[in-house]
C-alpha positions as CSV (number, residue, x, y, z in Angstrom):
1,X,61.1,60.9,176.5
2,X,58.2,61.7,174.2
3,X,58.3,64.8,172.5
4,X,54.8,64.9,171.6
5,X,53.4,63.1,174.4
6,X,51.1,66.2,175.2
7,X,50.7,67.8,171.6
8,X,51.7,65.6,168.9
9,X,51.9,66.6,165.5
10,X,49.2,64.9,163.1
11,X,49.9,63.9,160.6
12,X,53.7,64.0,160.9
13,X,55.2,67.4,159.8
14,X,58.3,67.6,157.8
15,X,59.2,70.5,158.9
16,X,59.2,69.8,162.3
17,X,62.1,69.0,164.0
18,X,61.0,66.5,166.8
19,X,59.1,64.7,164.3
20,X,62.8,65.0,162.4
21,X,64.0,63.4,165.3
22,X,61.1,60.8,166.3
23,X,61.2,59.4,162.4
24,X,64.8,59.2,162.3
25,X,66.8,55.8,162.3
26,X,68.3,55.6,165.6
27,X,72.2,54.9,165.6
28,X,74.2,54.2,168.9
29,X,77.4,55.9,169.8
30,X,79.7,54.6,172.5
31,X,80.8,56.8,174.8
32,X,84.5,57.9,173.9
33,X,87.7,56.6,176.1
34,X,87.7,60.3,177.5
35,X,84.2,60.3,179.2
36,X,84.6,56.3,180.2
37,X,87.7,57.3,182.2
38,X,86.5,60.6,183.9
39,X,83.2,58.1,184.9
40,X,85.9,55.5,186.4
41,X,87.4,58.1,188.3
42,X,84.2,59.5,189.9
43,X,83.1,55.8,190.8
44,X,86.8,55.0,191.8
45,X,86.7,57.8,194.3
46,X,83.3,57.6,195.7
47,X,83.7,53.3,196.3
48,X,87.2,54.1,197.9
49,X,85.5,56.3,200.4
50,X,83.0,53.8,201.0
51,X,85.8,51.0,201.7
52,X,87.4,53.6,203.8
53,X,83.9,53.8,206.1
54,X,83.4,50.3,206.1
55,X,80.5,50.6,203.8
56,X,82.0,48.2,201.5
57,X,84.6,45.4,201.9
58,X,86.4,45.7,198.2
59,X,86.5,48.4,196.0
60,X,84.7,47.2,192.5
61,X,86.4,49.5,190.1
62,X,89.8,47.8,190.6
63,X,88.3,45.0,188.8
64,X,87.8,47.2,185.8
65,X,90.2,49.0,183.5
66,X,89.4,52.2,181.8
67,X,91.2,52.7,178.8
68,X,95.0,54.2,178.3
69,X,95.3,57.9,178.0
70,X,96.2,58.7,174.5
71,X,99.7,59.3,173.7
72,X,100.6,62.6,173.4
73,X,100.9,64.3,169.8
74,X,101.6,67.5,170.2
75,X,101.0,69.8,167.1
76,X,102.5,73.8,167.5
77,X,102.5,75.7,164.5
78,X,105.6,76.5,162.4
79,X,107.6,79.7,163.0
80,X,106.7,80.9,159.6
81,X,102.9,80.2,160.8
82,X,103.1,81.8,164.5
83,X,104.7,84.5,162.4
84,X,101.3,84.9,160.2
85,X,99.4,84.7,162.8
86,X,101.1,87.3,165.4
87,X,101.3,89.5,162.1
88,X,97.9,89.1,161.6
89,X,96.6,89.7,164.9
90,X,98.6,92.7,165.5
91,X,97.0,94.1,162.4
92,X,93.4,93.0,163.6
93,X,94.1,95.0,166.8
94,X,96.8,96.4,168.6
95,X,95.9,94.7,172.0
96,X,94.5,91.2,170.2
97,X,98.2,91.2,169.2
98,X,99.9,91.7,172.5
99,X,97.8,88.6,173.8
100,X,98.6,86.4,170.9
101,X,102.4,87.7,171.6
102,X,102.6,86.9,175.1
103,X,100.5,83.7,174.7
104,X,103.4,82.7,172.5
105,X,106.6,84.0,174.6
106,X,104.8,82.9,178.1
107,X,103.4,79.5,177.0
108,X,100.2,80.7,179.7
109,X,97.0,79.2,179.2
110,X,94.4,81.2,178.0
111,X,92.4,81.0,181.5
112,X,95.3,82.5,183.0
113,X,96.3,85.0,180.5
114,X,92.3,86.6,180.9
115,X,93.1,86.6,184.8
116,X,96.4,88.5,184.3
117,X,96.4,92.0,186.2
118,X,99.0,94.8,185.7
119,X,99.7,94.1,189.4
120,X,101.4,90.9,188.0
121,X,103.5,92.3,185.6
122,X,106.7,93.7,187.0
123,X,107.9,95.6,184.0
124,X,111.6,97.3,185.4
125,X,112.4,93.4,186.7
126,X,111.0,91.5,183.5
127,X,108.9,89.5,185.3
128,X,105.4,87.8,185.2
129,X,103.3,86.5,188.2
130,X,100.9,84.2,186.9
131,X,98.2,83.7,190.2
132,X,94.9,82.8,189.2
133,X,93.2,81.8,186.2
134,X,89.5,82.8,184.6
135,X,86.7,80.2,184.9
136,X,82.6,80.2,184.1
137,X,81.3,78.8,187.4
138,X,77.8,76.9,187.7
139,X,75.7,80.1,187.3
140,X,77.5,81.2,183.8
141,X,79.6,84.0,185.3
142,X,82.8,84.7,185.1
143,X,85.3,83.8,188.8
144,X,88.6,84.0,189.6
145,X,90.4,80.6,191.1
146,X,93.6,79.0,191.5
147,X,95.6,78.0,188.5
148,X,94.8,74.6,187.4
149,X,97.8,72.8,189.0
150,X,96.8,75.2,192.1
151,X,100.1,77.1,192.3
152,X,102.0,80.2,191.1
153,X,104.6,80.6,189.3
154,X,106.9,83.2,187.9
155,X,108.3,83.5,184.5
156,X,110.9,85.9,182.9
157,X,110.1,87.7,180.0
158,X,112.8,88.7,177.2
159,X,113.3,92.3,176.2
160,X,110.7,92.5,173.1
161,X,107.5,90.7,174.8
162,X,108.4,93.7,177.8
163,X,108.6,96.2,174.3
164,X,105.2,94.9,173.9
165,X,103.6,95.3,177.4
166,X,104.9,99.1,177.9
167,X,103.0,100.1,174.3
168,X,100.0,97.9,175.5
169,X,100.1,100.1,178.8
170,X,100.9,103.2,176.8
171,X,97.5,103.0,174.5
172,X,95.7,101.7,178.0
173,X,96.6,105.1,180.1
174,X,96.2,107.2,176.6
175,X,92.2,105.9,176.7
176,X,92.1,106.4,180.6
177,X,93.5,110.0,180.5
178,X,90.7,110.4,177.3
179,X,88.3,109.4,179.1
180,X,89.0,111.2,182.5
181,X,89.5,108.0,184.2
182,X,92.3,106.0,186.7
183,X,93.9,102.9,185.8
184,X,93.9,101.1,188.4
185,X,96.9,98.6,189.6
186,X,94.2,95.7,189.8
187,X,93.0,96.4,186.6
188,X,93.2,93.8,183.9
189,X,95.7,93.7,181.1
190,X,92.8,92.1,178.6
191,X,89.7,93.7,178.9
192,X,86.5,95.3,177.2
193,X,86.1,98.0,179.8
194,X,87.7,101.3,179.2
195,X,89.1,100.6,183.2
196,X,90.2,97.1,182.9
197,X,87.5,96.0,185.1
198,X,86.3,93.3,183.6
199,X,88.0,90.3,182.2
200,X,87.5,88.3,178.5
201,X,85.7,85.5,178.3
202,X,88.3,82.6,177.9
203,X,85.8,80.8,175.3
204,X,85.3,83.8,173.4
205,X,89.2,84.4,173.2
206,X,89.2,80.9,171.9
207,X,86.4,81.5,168.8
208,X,88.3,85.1,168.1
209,X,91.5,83.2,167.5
210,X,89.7,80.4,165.7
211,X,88.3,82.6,163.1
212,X,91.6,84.0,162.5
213,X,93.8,81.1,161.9
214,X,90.8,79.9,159.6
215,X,91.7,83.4,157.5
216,X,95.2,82.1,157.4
217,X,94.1,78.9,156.5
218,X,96.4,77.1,159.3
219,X,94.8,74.3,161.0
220,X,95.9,75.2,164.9
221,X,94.4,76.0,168.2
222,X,95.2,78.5,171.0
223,X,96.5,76.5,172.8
224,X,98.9,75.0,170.5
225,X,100.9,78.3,170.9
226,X,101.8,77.1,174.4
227,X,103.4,73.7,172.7
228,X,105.0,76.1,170.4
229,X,106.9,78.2,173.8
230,X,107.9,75.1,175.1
231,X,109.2,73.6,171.8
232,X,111.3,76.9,170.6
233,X,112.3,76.4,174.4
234,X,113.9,73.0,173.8
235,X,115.5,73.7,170.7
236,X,117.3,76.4,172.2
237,X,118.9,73.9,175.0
238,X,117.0,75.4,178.1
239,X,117.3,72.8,180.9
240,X,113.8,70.5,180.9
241,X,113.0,71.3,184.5
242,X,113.2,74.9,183.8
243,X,110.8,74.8,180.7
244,X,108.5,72.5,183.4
245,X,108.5,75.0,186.1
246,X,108.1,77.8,183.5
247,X,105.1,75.7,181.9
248,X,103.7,74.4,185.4
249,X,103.3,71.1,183.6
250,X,105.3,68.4,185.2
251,X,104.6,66.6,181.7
252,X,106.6,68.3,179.3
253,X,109.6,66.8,178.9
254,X,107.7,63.4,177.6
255,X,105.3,66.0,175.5
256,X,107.4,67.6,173.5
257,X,110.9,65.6,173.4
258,X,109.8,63.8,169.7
259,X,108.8,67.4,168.3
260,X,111.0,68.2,165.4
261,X,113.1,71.5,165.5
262,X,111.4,74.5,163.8
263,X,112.2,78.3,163.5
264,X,115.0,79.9,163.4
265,X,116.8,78.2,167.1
266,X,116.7,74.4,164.7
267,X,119.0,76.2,162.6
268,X,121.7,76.2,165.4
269,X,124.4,73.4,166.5
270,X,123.4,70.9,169.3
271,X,126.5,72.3,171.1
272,X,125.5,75.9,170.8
273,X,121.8,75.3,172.1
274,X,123.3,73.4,174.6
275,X,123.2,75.0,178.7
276,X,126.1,75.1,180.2
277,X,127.1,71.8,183.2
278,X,127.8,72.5,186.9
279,X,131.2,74.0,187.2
280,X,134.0,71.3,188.5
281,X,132.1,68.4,187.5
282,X,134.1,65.7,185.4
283,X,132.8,62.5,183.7
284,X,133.3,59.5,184.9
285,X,134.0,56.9,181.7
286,X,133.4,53.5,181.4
287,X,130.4,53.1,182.2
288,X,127.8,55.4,183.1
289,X,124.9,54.8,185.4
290,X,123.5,51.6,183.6
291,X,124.3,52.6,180.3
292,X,127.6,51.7,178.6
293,X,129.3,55.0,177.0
294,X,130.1,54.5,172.9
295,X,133.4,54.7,173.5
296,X,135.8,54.3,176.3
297,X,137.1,58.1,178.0
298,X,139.3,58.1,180.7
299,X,138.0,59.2,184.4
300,X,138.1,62.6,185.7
301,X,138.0,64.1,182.2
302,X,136.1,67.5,182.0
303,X,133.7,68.3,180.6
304,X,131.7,71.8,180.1
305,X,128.7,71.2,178.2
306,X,126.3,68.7,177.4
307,X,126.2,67.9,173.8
308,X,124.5,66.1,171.3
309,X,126.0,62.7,171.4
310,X,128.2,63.2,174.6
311,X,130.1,59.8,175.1
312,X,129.5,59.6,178.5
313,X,126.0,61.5,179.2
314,X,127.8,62.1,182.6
315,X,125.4,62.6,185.7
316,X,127.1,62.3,189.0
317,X,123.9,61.6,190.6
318,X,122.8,58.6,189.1
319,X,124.5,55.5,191.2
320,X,126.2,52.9,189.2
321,X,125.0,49.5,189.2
322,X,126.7,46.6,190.5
């Protein structure tokens, strides 16, 4: 459109920025792989509707092919760097620093961590409820919804992170009981207001931890902490499906299998990170599944962990093939 179809600027000023724009060489960008695919989906879904109603005899977008999702490179920060930057954000603020904490320990998204409610936390059993999660809806306001896989889920919390939370509730009913106010059980465990009635802004929790790790001068994101949870997770031999269900991501394993050890859990032994098997279950030798073991171990021998290397990666469900 013409910016100065009604009033235009004459002669041209330089100072002006839609004669900036009208004067400007004019350079085209493609749209990127990301935008192309969410645009295949829409028109995907809306043709298969109309084949479904008999509007249409073929659906035309399985003639095209969007491009390949990207493969994952997953990027969480050292433990000498989540240690800067828990240090750092406990020093900033008290309660900035339990958010960073249990962002870390939870591996919670940031919507979900603004939606948290002291009604979710279960401090005598150790144990998180994560419900909802925070979202800016079409008018610009803050809403409550489902999480973004639209389930719950719980997740256990080790002694310190529950350390944590009872100070963070200590300073909360210290300003209540200043203030002559109640804490309520609904109230949020993030918030501005002196009651915990309203919730952060996920975006400006987002900028707020920005700015800090550009203090530190580390190159992460927020949510790179929850790739760090999952990774300090996997070096420490916790089953996949556990970190999954923990994460809500069905996509972990894939995600963060090729991350290198770091911290202080790389430090241990394969077979000391490694969980513990079903009780009673032996290997079977010879060959395993499809794959052929490195070495040859007689039926029926035991065996009690699964460890780096194991010889016969034993899994009684997986049926032989013939």
């Amino acid at each position: 459109c013409d910016e100065h179809a009604e009033a235009p600027c004459d002669p041209p000023d330089p100072d002006c920025r839609s004669c900036q724009r009208a004067y400007t060489p004019h350079s085209c960008r493609p749209l990127s792989d990301s935008s192309i695919r969410a645009i295949h989906w829409i028109l995907s879904a809306a043709f298969r509707r109309g084949v479904r109603w008999s509007w249409l005899t073929v659906n035309p977008t399985d003639h095209a092919e969007p491009p390949r999702m990207p493969q994952p490179n997953p990027q969480p920060p050292t433990a000498d760097e989540a240690a800067r930057l828990a240090k750092a954000a406990f020093a900033l603020d008290p309660d900035w620093g339990t958010f960073v904490w249990l962002a870390m320990t939870s591996g919670a998204r940031r919507s979900e961590l603004c939606a948290l409610r002291w009604s979710h936390i279960d401090l005598e059993q150790s144990v998180l409820t994560i419900r909802t999660a925070m979202f800016v809806n079409e008018e610009g306001r803050l809403d409550e919804n489902d999480t973004k896989t639209h389930q719950q889920r719980r997740v256990v919390l080790d002694a310190e992170t529950i350390e944590v939370l009872r100070e963070h509730r200590a300073r909360w009913m210290e300003r209540a009981k200043a203030l002559g106010i109640q804490l309520s059980a609904k109230a949020y465990v993030f918030s501005l207001s002196p009651d915990g009635s309203t919730p952060p802004v996920p975006n400006s929790v987002t900028q707020k931890y920005q700015r800090m790790a550009q203090r530190l001068r580390i190159d992460t994101t927020l949510h790179r902490l929850r790739h760090y949870s999952a990774t300090e997770l996997i070096n420490t031999g916790v089953d996949i499906r556990t970190i999954a269900g923990r994460m809500q991501a069905g996509t972990i394993p894939v995600r963060y299998m090729t991350v290198p050890p770091t911290g202080r859990f790389a430090r241990l032994s394969g077979q000391a990170r490694s969980p513990p098997r079903w009780p009673g279950v032996a290997c079977r030798g010879g060959r395993v599944g499809w794959r052929r073991t490195r070495r040859p171990v007689p039926p029926g021998t035991p065996c009690s962990r699964y460890r780096a290397g194991c010889p016969t990666w034993a899994r009684v469900s997986t049926p032989r093939r013939r």
